[in-house]
Structures are given as structure tokens and as C-alpha cells.
PATILUM-361514 format. One record per residue (C-alpha): x, y negated, z. Coordinates in steps of 0.02 Angstrom, whole numbers, plus 50000, padded with zeros to 5 digits. Layout:
XYZ;...
This chain:
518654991950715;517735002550586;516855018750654;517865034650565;516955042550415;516085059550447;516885074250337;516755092350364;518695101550358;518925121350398;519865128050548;521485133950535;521135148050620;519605156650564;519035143550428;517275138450522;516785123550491;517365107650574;517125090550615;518565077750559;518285069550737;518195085650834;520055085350878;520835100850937;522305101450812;521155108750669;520475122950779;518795125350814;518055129650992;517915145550966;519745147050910;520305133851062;519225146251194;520085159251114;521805155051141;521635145951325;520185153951409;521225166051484;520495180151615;520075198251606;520095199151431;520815195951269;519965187851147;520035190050970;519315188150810;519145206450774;519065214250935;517815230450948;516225227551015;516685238351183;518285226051215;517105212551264;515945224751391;515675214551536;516075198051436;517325183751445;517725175851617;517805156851636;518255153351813;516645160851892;515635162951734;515495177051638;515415171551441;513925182951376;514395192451213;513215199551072;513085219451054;514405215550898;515645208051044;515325188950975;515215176051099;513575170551137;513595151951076;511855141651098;512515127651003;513905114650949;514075095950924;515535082550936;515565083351092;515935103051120;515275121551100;513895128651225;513775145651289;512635158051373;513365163951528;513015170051701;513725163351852;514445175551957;514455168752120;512375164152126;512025178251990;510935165451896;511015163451706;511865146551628;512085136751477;514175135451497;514765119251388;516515116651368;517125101851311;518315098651187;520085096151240;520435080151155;519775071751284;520955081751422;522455075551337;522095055151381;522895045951486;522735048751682;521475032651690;520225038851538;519925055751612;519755049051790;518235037551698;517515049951604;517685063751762;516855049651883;515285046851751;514885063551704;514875068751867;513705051051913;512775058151773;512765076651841;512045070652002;510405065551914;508875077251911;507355073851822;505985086351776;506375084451582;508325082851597;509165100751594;509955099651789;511785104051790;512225113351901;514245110451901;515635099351823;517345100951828;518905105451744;519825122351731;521705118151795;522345133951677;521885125951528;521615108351584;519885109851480;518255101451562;516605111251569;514925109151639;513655124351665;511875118251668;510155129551684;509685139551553;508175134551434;507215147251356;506495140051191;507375129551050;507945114251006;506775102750935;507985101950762;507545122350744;505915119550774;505695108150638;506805118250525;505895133350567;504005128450569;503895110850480;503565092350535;502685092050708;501005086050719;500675067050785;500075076750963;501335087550990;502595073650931;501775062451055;501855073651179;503565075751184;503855058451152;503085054551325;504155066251404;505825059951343;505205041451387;505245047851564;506735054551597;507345038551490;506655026551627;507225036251769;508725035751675;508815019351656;508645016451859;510215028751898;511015014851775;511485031051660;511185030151443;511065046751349;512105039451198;511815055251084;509785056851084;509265068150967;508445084550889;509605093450951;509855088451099;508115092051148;507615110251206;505525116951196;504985128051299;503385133951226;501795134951325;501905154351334;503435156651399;504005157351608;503995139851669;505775134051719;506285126051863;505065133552004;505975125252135;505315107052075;504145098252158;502335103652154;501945085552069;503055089351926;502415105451908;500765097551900;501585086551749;502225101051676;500665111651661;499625094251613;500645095851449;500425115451431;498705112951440;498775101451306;499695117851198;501335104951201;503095111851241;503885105651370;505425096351332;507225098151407;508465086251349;510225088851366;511755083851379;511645069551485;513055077851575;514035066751466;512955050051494;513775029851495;513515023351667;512885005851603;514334996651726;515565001951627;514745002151444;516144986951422;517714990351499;518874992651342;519605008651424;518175019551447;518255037051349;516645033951277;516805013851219;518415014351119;517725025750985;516225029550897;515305043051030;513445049450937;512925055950787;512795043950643;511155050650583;510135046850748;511315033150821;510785013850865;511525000450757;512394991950922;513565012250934;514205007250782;514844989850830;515294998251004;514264984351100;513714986351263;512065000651271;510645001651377;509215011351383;508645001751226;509785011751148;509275028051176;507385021951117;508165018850959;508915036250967;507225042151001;506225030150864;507425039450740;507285058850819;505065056550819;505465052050633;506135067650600;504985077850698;503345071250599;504315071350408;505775082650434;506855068550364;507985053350448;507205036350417;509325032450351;510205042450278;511935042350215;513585051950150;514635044150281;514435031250442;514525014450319;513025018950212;511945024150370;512495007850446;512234997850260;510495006750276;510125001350473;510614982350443;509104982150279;507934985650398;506884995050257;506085008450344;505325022050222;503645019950298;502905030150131;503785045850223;502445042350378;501305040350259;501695055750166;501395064850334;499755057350390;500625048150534;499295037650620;499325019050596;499725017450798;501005029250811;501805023050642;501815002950727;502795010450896;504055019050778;504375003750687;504554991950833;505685007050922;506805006650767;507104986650768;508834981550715;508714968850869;508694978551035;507624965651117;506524966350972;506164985951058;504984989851170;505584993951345;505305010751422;503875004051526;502924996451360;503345011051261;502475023051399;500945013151371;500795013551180;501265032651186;499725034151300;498505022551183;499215033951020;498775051751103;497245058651032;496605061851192;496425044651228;495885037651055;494465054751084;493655045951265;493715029651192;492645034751026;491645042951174;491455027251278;490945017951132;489535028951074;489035028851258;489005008451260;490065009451425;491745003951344;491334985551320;490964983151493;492544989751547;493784986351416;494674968951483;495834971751606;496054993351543;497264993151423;496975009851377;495265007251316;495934996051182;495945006151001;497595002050880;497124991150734;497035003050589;497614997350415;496144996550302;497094996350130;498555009250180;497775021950290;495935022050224;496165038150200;496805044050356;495575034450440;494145036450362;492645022450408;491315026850544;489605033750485;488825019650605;489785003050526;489224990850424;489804972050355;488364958550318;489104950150157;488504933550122;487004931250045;486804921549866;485834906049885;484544905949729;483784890449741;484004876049622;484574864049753;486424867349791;486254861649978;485124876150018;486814888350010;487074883550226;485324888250236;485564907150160;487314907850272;486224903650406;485034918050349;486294929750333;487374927250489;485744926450606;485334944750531;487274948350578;487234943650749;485654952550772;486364970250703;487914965550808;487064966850962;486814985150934;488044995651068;487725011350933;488515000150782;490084994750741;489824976450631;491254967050555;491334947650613;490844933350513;492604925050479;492954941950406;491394946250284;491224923050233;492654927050099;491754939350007;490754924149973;490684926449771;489854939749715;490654938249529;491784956349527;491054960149701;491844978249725;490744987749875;492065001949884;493674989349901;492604979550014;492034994950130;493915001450126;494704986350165;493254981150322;493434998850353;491595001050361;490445012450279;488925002750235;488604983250156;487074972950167;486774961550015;485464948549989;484834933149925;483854917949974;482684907849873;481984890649947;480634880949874;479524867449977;478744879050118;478994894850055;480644907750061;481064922849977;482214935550081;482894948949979;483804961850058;484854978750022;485904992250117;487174999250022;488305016350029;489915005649999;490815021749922;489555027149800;488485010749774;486955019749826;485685009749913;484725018150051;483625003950084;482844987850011;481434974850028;481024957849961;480094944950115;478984930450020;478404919450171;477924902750233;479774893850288;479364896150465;479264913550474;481084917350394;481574919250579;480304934550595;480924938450412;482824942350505;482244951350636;481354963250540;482974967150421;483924970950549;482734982050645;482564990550456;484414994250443;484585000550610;483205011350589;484115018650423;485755021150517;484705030750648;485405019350764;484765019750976;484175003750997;483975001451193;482314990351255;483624975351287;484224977651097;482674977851043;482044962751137;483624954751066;483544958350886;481744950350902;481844934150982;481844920450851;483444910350833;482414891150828;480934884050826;481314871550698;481934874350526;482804857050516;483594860550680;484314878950595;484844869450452;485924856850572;486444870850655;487094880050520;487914866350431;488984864450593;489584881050603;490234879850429;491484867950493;492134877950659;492074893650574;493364894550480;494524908550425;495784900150578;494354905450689;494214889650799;495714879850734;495094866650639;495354848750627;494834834750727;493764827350588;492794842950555;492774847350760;491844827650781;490674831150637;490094848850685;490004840850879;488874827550785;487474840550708;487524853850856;486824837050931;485614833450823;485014851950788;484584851150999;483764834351008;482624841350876;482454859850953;482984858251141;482644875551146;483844879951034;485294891751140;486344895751034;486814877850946;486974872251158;488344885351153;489044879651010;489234861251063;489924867651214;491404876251106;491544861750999;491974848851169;493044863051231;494154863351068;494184845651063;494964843551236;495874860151239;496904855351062;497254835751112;496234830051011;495214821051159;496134827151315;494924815651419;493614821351579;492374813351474;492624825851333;492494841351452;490974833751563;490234834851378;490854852051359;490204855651538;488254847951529;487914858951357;488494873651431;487084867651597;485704864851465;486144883351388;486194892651547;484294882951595;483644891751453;484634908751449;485844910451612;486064929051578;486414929251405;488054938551345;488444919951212;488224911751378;489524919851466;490504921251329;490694900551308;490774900951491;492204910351480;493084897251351;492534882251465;493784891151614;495034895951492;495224880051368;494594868651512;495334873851674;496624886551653;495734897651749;496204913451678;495504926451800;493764915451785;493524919351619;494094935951609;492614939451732;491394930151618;492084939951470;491814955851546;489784952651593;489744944251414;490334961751349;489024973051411;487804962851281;489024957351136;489804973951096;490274969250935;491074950850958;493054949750927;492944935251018;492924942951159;494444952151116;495084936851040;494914926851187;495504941251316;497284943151202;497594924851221;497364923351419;498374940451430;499944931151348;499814915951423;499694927051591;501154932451541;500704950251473;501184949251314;501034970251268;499314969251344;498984953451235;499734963551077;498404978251070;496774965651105;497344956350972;497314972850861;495584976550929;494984960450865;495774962150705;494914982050704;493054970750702;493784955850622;495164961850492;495054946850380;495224936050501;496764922650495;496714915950652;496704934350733;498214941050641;499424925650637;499064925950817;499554941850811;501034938650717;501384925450827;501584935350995;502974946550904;503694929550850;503974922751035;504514940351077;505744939950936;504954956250859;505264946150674;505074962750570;503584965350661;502854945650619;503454950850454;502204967150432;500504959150499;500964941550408;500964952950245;499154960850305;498884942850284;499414939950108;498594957150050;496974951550072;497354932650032;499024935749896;498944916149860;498824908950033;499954892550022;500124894750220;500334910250268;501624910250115;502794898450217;502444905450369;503374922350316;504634912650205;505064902950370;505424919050474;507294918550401;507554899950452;507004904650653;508004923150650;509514919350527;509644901450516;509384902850333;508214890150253;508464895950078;506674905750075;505754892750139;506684880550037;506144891749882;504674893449955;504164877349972;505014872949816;503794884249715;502134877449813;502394859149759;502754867149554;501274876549561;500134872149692;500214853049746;498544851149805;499294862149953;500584850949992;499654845250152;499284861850231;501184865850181;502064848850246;502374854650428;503444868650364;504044857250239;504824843950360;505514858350475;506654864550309;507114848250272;507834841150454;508474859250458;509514855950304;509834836350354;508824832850200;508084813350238;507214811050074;506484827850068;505864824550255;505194806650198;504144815650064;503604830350186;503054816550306;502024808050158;501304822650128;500664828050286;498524824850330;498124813950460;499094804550598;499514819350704;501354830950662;501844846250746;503404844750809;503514862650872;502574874450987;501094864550954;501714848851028;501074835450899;501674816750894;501194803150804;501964796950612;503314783450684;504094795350793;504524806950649;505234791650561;506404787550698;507034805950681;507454805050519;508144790050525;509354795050670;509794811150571;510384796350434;511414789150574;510204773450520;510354768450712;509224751650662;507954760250574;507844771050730;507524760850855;506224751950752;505394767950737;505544775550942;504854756950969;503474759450879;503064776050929;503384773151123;501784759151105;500514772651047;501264787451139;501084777551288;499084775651256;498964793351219;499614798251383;498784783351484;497054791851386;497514810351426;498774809351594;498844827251608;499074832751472;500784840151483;501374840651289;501244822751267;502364818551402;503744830551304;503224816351163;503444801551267;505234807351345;505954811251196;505384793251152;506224784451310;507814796151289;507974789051117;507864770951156;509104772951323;507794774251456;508624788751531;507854788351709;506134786351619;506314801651493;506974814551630;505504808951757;504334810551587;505204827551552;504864834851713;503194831251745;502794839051594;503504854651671;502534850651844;500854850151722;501164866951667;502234876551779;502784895351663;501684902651835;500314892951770;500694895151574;501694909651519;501424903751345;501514883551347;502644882751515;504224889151445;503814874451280;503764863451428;505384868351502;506344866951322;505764851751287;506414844751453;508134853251404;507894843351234;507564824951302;508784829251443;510114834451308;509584813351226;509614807751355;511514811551395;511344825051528;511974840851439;512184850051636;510164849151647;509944851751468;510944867451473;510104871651632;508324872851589;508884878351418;509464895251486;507944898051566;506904900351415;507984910651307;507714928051355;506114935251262;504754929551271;505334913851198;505034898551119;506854895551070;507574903450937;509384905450848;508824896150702;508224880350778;509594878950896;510914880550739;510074869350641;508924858350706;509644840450717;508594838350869;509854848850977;511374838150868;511754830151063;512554846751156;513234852750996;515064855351046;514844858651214;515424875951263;514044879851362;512704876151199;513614884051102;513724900351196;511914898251208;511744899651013;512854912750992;511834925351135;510484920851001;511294925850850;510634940650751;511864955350749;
């Protein structure tokens, strides 16, 4: 059924104007009052002004009248006409709202529905919900009514059409009041259904507080916002609510039409599906819109083009833009005005990001920062965390701290090409050292290493897009035993260097030669330097200049763009010269720390999931902490040994809070803190650390796709969408990141066509990236039951090792024997699983707990008919990481039991454990389930397919 088209007709009676939908047999309110209200008086159209002394009765209110004899109307809507009035019994002024009577002439059943929820609805009181004070029906007329108290002030729709846009604080402001009378809202089972300007009523901070009676703790909340100079908000009309029990009984008054306005309505009012609360923070996503541009983010002539605009999903961000939104506050209005309600944040969620948006709190933690207090307390405080600021859209609006600065790399000058790890060694060493500085704010390395060429090297694109303020460029020149350090700090805006000095030395005082740039620089940024800083910034990095060269040669091949991800190759070699750099300087810290990492990855990834790898990982970190226990790098890779090693999450949260109070600049530790918080299960929490890393590490890959990521599993795909396009605005020709947003459509929609293109377009024009693509490449083609394009995707791929999904990787034969089954080439198949099953089975007799490669190995034994074998396989993957356990890898666990239980022939279990995992945060999605011909075993089953359908975008 098709929602009626809005048009404006005349009344018959008087000519005002009037809603098509308003019913009332072409009369308007005024007109129906007129001719049913009965009581003292007569009403009429041009009646004297001394007819209506004393005003109009209704029952026991008194209609108040204007010295000209009009009614005193506050307002109309669909749903009715509101008066001011005074009830006579209490002698206490009212809003009266009389409904229309459309809804009086229903059938005996609808009214009895719509009587018993307004009045559930009447029955709630919340300090930010206008209390009604009585509902009922007039038996002369047969019209319903409902008086309510009185707010003096305006609706929020005059206040914008009388003064403007609001500001981003006062819009906050009474954002976080309508969020909660939303979630107590939401307990009482009750949905507004017609959120909007309108609808909600300022009292300005100068005017007599309402409601007296309250509570002294929400008077308490009430003056907190007064003090802040913000209104305080009424909504109302909640007299009308949807009690959520019976938001899908075909009968109800307010399900078997369209009940809202068009302009601020959800997409799911339109389809008349079931509402929640998620509904009404849609409502609200779309009424903060308004209040910061004065416009509706879609707009329309009728109800099909607003719902034509809703389903493109193409917000007119330049309108926040255009008003100087913050980035914060313009991230929360996107994610409230998701086309997927679970793609919204919840009223709880919401609360928080409100919070982290208000001035007030982005004001104490600037303050905590230039204290150096923050980074001891900012794990486990959400509120400390600042929102990621966009450094190419809202440069303006957030313009770069006086006190920032980005180390670029420095440009090797020597003859011999090999001496380029030794000025990257240079330059990070004088980066780290300035990065210890509480008083600075210093972009990480991943982010400033592609700036690498300084052909075209633009200081003002760089310094807007780091979002820093000043550069530091240099060069190194080698030769025998001597070094030449030049270095220069630059004004990124104008070009205008404020400081600069050339070193010529003996080679074994270059580490002197970084300490004293640094101390330069933070001298000319009139930076504090505290006697710890300053004892930092001074202590040499090695003793040996072989054993820095090592050194620095290894940490080209862990730090990567991907931040840690690299492959096993590169992770053995780097392991191999962190060891040699020590057993030539074995009082070299730092490269201790860095093997420590290196074993960590290594048995973390699967790469060597063995106690021997992690004893490794465990007797570098001992030789570090011998020379420097309290060193914040030592607690930092501390901190990854308990997380990548042990699962111990609260372990390493502690070590990343000491590490903190000395490493005040490191997005690691944000890094590091996002991923526990997810796989803790606190995915919101996980969300904003992620932005703070990506605030000191913008450029970085591995931040934002893991950023991208979390709204993935969530199923926030617009979201994924936005920060995967940060991506590709800094690297436009990224072959990765490319299919990684082409393949959103095949996950949410089912539709591989971008990817296909996608992928399609790669191979034309950029073949050398065919191994960095293939994973994608094979999911497209088993996803379109493609064999030959999966045969070449499989050629394609690097190395021995494929993702199958949810970073579960198996080995080359096993993808074989999955292609071949999808060619119903049962032969070729079992060849294939055989095959397989005899490495798997030395994988997991080498790494025994190691819960993904069990998945692996039951999949195996489900497709060669060892059905007792795959389900015991199956769940002790699960028992290896329990979702308590794992937030993040336990629910992989749990589908990929429902997977080899679905091969293996049991579709009750599969169907089971399936609907465990399906609800947000999830690794499951529509796509795969649709398409995938892994899942080809319950298709037909009514129980599957009910499954896929819950999933299915609306």
C-alpha cells in the first residue's frame, strides 16, 4: 500500500487551509469546533469580540479567545488543532488539543486501541515530555481531546524561522534532552512517531521554570542546561505515542495508514513496518538537520520523492558544511539518518556521542592535554577521546594547533642508494624524540613515510591534510665516517622557515646530532619540556651505527602503511635484523621492543601459532625491561604481548595506560586500546579510539580500514563507505582499498556488479596488483558461481595462505576443492579436501589452539563425509574462543561451526548457531548468505531462508 500524496485543499467553510489527509468532510478544526463544541456560547466566524467574553467551554475548559474574539490556537498538525485554555476545575492554564474526528468515526475496536495507547502514553512523565494532564473523549460530540501543561516559549520550527539555524551548542543541547525522554521512552515501550520541529517547545533560559513540582534532581538537570544559556526543551505530543506491542497488529489506528509528517519521517513509516525507538532517532537525525541549516536533509513535492530521496542515501552533507557543523556532530547525524535502523545508533550510544560533541567537553579535553594529564587517563574514559576531524573538508573549521608538527622524511643525499634506511632512521629517531613532548601534538610515522618524494612536495596541502601547523624537512649525506644533518622548521601555510641548521660530524655522533634538533624545534615552538622530557629527548638511540642501520632496515618492513599487518616473509626478515642489530648493540632498547612485536605478530596472525614463537616474543621483551623496566615503549609492547599473546585484555589496557603518561603522542596506544575495546565487545567505545588514532595518524591505512571495519560488522555500510573514501582521498589509486568499497554492495545488496567492474578494471589497468586484489577477486567469482574466474583469482593470489573470510586463512587445495564442488566436479573435489585435510592437519597438530584452523579442518572432514569429526572440529573451535572471550573472533567461530555443521548434513545445528550471530555486531551478512556457494547446503530450508530474508536490506 502506497502512503497518500500530501496536497493542500481549502475548507469549505472558511477557506483555511487544509490537509488532504486531515479528514473532517473538508472542514477545518476550527470550522469542526465550531459547529460541535457546543456550551455557553455560539461560535461563529464573525461574532463581536464581546460574544466570546469569558471564552468557549469544552467540558471543563474554558477555550481562551484573543481581544478580537479569535480562538486562541497554539498550533495545528495532522493530527489536530491545539488551544490555550484554562481548566476550570484546578484553575491552572492548559494547552487543550482536540483531535480530529476522523478518528471518532472507526470502528468500535480502532478507537478502543487508540483510547487504551494514548492514555498508556498519557501516563508517562518525563522532565522533557509536556505531562498531560487528561485524555478522554467528549460524549456530545464524540470528539477526543487531551489538555496537557502549558509551555511558555516556542516551538523549535519558530525559532528557527524567527532567529536562523541554531548553533552546534545549543543544537546539542537540545539534542541531549530529546535523547532522554527518547530512552525513557523507549522503557514505557511507547514511540513518538511524529518527532519534529514542531513538536518541540523552548523555554528560554529567562523565562519561569515549568514544572516546580518535579523532582529536585530534574530541576538540577534543568538549570545544568540554563546555565549553559540552552532552552529547555518540551516535546509534545506523545499523547498520541505507538505502544511498541502493538506497532504490528494490522488493526491499530496508527499502523494502517501513513501517521507523521513526510518531511521528518523514518523510511520504515513509509513502508508501515514495525517502529521502535530507532525510529524516532531518525526523526530526530532529520529535526537537528534543520535546526543547524534551516533546511530538511530530503525534500520533496509529495511522499514518493521524499521516500525516492531517503532510499539514495545521499545526504547533502555540503548543507553542514555550509553551516560550520563540526566534523563530530556532522558523523552522529549521518549514522542517526541511516536508511538501515540497525545501522543507527541506539539511544544509549547516541547519549554518549552527544556528550563527546558538546563544546564543553571537547574545551576540558584541549585543557587536559595542554596539562599532560589526559594521556594518563584516557583508556577506559570515553569522554576524553577527541572526534577524528577531517583534514581536507573541515580544515577550515578546524583550524591546526599552534603546537603541531609532522617530521617528513628526510632525502638521503648520498651517492650510495642503500644509505636512504639510514636517513629514515635519522629522521624517525628525531620524530620519536619530539613525540615524547606532552606540550606537542606530532603526527605518526605511517602517516608522514608517504610524503616520501619531495618532487611537488606542497607544505600547505601537507599541513592541511596532517592537520598540523608546522613541517620539519631535512637531508642526510653519508660518506665514510662523516654525516651531514641538515635540518629546517617550516610555517606549513606560508613556507616560512623559523629555524634551520646544517650538523657536519664524525658518524658516531649523528645520535647527539638528533637530539639536538629536536631540543631546537621545541625550543622554537616554546614548548615546556619537563626534566623527564628532557632526559628523554637526550639519551642516544645506539651505541653502534651498524646496529641502527639493522635496526632501521627492519622497521621498514613492519611499518607499513597497514601498521603491523604485513606478511610472513617480511615479519621473518625484520625478526632476522632486530636480531642482529642486538647481538651487535645489546644495549639497544628499542630494537628488543621491536623483536618483541615482530614474535607477537607472528604468533598472533598464524603465521607461527607455536609456544616457541611467543617464549621468543616473551625473552626480548625480559632483555628490554633489564635495561629500561619503566620505559613508556616498554609497556607499550608489554601491552601487545597480553593482548596478541594471551588475550588478556584488562592486562594490557593497564600497561597501556602507564605507557601513556610517557608516549603522549603514540596512536598506538589508541590503536591498540580500539582493538581490545571491540573485541571486549564495546564496539562504540572501540569507534571513537580508533578516530583518536586516526586524529595523530590520519594517513594511516591500517587505522581507518579498521575503522571502517567496526561499522562493517555493525552493518553501519554508509558509514564503511565515508572513512573507506578518507582512504582513497589521500591514496585515489589504491588497488585495495578500491575493492574494498566496490565490495560493500556484494556484503549489503548481494550485488557483485561493482566489484565485478571493479576488479574488471584493476586487471586492464593495473595487473601488477592482481595479487593484493585476488582475495576480493575469488570472493566475486564463487559469489557469481564463476569457476574459471575463481581458478584465475586463485593463480593470482601471493603465497600459500587464502582468506577465506573473517581472517580465517586456509591453504591452496582447499580452495580447489571449493571450486570444484561449486562445478558439481564431485571427483575433482575430493581430490582436493584430500589434499588439503593432510596439511591442515599439520597446521593444527603445530598450532592446537589455535581456534581458526580448526574452522579449516572441519570444513575439510564435512566435505569428505567425516561428519562426527567436522562437528567435534567445529566446536572446539568455538570452545577456543568462546564470544565471552572474543567479541570480535568468537562470533567467526560460531558461523563457521553453523557452516561445517550445514556440510556436514545437520541444517537443525547449522541454523542454530547461525541465529546466534546475526544480530549486529556481526560477521554474517545478507550478501554472503545469498550468494555464497558455501551456504549452497541449507538453501531451501525454511528456516535459512528466513534467516536471509531478516538480513535483507529494505
Amino acid at each position: 500500500m502506497q502512503p497518500p500524496s500530501q496536497r493542500i485543499v481549502t475548507c469549505l467553510t472558511c477557506g483555511a487551509a487544509l490537509e488532504e489527509t486531515f479528514g473532517g468532510e473538508g472542514r477545518c478544526m476550527f470550522c469542526l469546533l465550531q459547529a460541535g463544541i457546543g456550551g455557553e456560547q455560539e461560535v461563529t466566524q464573525d461574532s463581536t469580540p464581546n460574544a466570546f467574553e469569558g471564552g468557549v467551554r469544552f467540558g471543563i475548559y474554558e477555550i481562551d479567545c484573543h481581544a478580537d474574539g479569535s480562538l486562541c490556537e497554539l498550533g495545528r498538525g495532522g493530527m489536530g488543532v491545539t488551544y490555550r485554555a484554562t481548566d476550570t476545575s484546578l484553575q491552572r492554564k492548559v494547552a487543550l488539543k482536540i483531535i480530529k474526528t476522523d478518528i471518532a468515526e472507526r470502528s468500535a475496536d480502532a478507537r478502543e486501541r487508540f483510547v487504551r495507547e494514548a492514555r498508556a502514553a498519557a501516563a508517562f512523565r518525563h522532565e522533557h515530555i509536556a505531562t498531560v494532564y487528561q485524555f478522554g473523549m467528549r460524549l456530545e460530540t464524540g470528539q477526543y481531546f487531551y489538555a496537557m501543561e502549558l509551555i511558555e516559549g516556542e516551538t523549535l520550527d519558530d525559532r528557527v524561522q524567527r532567529t536562523g539555524p541554531l548553533d552546534s551548542r545549543t543544537t546539542i543541547g537540545i539534542a541531549e534532552q530529546v535523547t532522554s525522554a527518547l530512552a525513557a521512552a523507549e522503557k514505557h515501550g511507547l514511540v513518538h512517531r511524529d518527532l519534529k520541529p514542531a513538536n518541540l517547545m523552548l523555554v528560554n533560559v529567562n523565562e519561569p521554570e515549568v514544572g516546580r513540582n518535579q523532582a529536585r534532581s530534574k530541576r538540577s538537570r534543568l538549570r545544568a542546561f540554563r546555565k549553559r544559556s540552552i532552552p529547555v526543551v518540551k516535546i509534545i505530543d506523545f499523547g498520541l505515542a505507538k505502544a511498541f506491542h502493538t506497532a504490528t497488529d494490522a488493526k491499530s489506528l496508527t499502523h494502517d495508514r501513513f501517521v507523521g509528517t513526510p518531511a521528518f519521517a523514518s523510511p520504515e513509516q513509509f513502508e508501515h513496518s514495525a517502529l521502535d525507538v530507532r525510529s524516532d532517532i531518525y526523526s530526530l537525525g532529520e529535526t537537528l538537520w534543520f535546526a543547524l541549516t534551516g533546511k530538511t536533509p530530503f525534500s520533496g513535492r509529495s511522499v514518493e520523492e521524499i521516500r525516492r530521496a531517503q532510499e539514495s542515501n545521499a545526504l547533502p552533507v555540503e548543507q553542514l558544511k555550509a553551516a560550520h557543523v563540526p566534523h563530530g556532530l556532522k558523523s552522529l547525524l549521518v549514522s542517526m539518518l541511516a536508511f538501515e535502523p540497525a545501522s543507527r545508533p541506539g539511544t544509549g550510544g547516541l547519549t554518549a556521542r552527544l556528550q563527546r560533541c558538546s563544546p564543553e567537553a571537547r574545551s576540558a579535553r584541549r585543557t587536559r592535554a595542554a596539562l599532560a594529564v589526559a594521556t594518563a587517563m584516557i583508556f577506559g574514559v570515553s569522554t576524553l577521546f577527541l572526534a577524528y576531524r577531517s583534514r581536507v573538508e573541515n580544515v577550515a573549521l578546524n583550524p591546526a594547533p599552534d603546537k603541531s608538527i609532522a617530521v617528513l622524511p628526510f632525502e638521503n643525499l648520498s651517492p650510495d642508494p642503500n644509505n636512504v634506511y639510514f636517513a629514515d632512521g635519522v629522521q624517525d629517531e628525531i620524530l620519536t624524540r619530539l613525540a615524547s613532548l606532552a606540550d606537542l601534538k606530532v603526527i605518526g610515522r605511517t602517516s608522514v613515510m608517504q610524503y616520501k618524494s619531495r618532487v611537488g612536495r606542497d607544505l600547505d596541502k601537507i599541513g592541511h591534510e596532517l592537520g598540523v601547523a608546522h613541517v620539519v624537512e631535512g637531508t642526510v649525506q653519508r660518506s665514510g665516517n662523516r654525516v651531514r644533518v641538515s635540518a629546517h622548521l617550516v610555517e606549513a601555510r606560508t613556507h616560512r622557515q623559523l629555524w634551520g641548521q646544517s650538523f657536519d660530524r664524525n658518524l658516531a655522533d649523528v645520535f647527539a646530532i638528533q637530539s639536538e634538533v629536536a631540543m631546537a624545534i621545541a625550543e622554537e615552538l616554546h614548548a615546556k619540556l619537563s626534566p623527564n622530557e628532557k632526559s628523554e629527548i637526550e639519551r642516544p638511540a645506539a651505541k653502534d651505527i651498524t646496529a641502527f642501520d639493522l635496526y632501521t632496515r627492519a622497521n621498514k618492513l613492519v611499518l607499513t602503511p597497514d601498521y603491523y599487518v604485513s606478511s610472513k616473509p617480511n615479519l621473518l626478515q625484520a625478526a632476522d635484523l632486530f636480531k642482529q642489530s642486538v647481538a651487535r648493540d645489546p644495549s639497544f632498547f628499542r630494537a628488543y621492543c621491536q623483536l618483541a612485536f615482530v614474535h607477537d605478530a607472528l604468533y598472533f596472525f598464524g603465521h607461527d601459532h607455536t609456544s616457541e614463537r611467543l617464549a621468543m616474543a616473551e625473552a626480548a621483551i625480559e632483555a628490554a625491561s633489564r635495561l629500561r623496566p619503566d620505559a613508556g615503549e616498554m609497556h607499550l609492547v608489554r601491552a601487545w604481548n597480553l593482548y596478541w599473546g594471551y588475550l588478556d585484555y584488562e592486562g594490557a589496557l593497564a600497561e597501556v595506560k602507564v605507557a601513556g603518561q610517557t608516549l603522549p603522542n603514540d596512536p598506538q596506544l589508541f590503536f591498540l586500546t580500539g582493538l581490545i575495546q571491540r573485541r571486549q565487545g564495546h564496539w562504540e567505545e572501540s569507534i571513537r579510539t580508533f578516530e583518536r588514532a586516526a586524529d595523530l595518524d590520519p594517513r594511516n591505512f591500517g587505522v581507518l580500514q579498521n575503522l571502517a571495519g567496526n561499522y562493517a560488522t555493525l552493518g553501519r555500510y554508509a558509514e564503511q563507505q565515508l572513512w573507506l573514501r578518507r582512504v582513497l582521498a589521500f591514496e585515489p589509486n589504491d588497488p585495495g582499498t578500491k575493492v574494498i568499497l566496490a565490495s560493500i554492495d556484494l556484503y549489503w545488496r548481494a550485488n557483485t556488479r561493482p566489484l565485478h567492474q571493479m576488479v574488471d578494471s584493476i586487471r586492464a589497468m593495473n595487473p601488477a596488483a592482481l595479487p593484493a586484489i585476488s582475495n576480493p577477486w575469488l570472493q566475486c567469482a564463487l559469489a557469481e558461481r564463476d569457476a574459471a574466474a575463481a581458478t584465475d583469482a586463485l593463480i593470482a593470489a601471493a603465497g600459500d595462505r587464502i582468506e577465506l573470510g573473517n581472517d580465517v586463512f586456509c591453504n591452496r587445495p582447499f580452495v580447489e576443492g571449493v571450486i570444484a564442488r561449486m562445478a558439481k566436479d564431485d571427483e575433482k573435489a575430493r581430490l582436493a579436501f584430500t589434499a588439503a585435510r593432510a596439511e591442515q592437519e599439520k597446521i593444527v597438530l603445530a598450532q592446537p589452539n589455535f581456534g581458526p584452523q580448526w574452522c579449516v579442518l572441519g570444513l575439510i572432514d564435512a566435505a569428505l563425509g567425516r561428519k562426527k569429526e567436522a562437528l567435534r572440529e567445529g566446536r572446539h573451535a568455538v570452545e577456543l574462543l568462546p564470544v565471552e572471550k572474543d567479541a570480535l573472533r568468537g562470533p567467526v567461530m560460531i558461523k563457521y561451526l553453523a557452516m561445517i555443521a550445514g556440510w556436514a548434513g545437520d541444517k537443525d545445528l547449522a541454523c542454530e548457531q547461525l541465529t546466534r550471530v546475526i544480530d549486529p555486531p556481526s560477521p554474517v551478512t545478507y550478501g554472503e548468505l545469498k550468494l555464497k556457494p558455501e551456504w549452497d547446503p541449507l538453501r531451501g530450508d525454511p528456516r535459512f531462508e528466513k534467516i536471509v530474508a531478516s538480513l535483507a536490506p529494505k
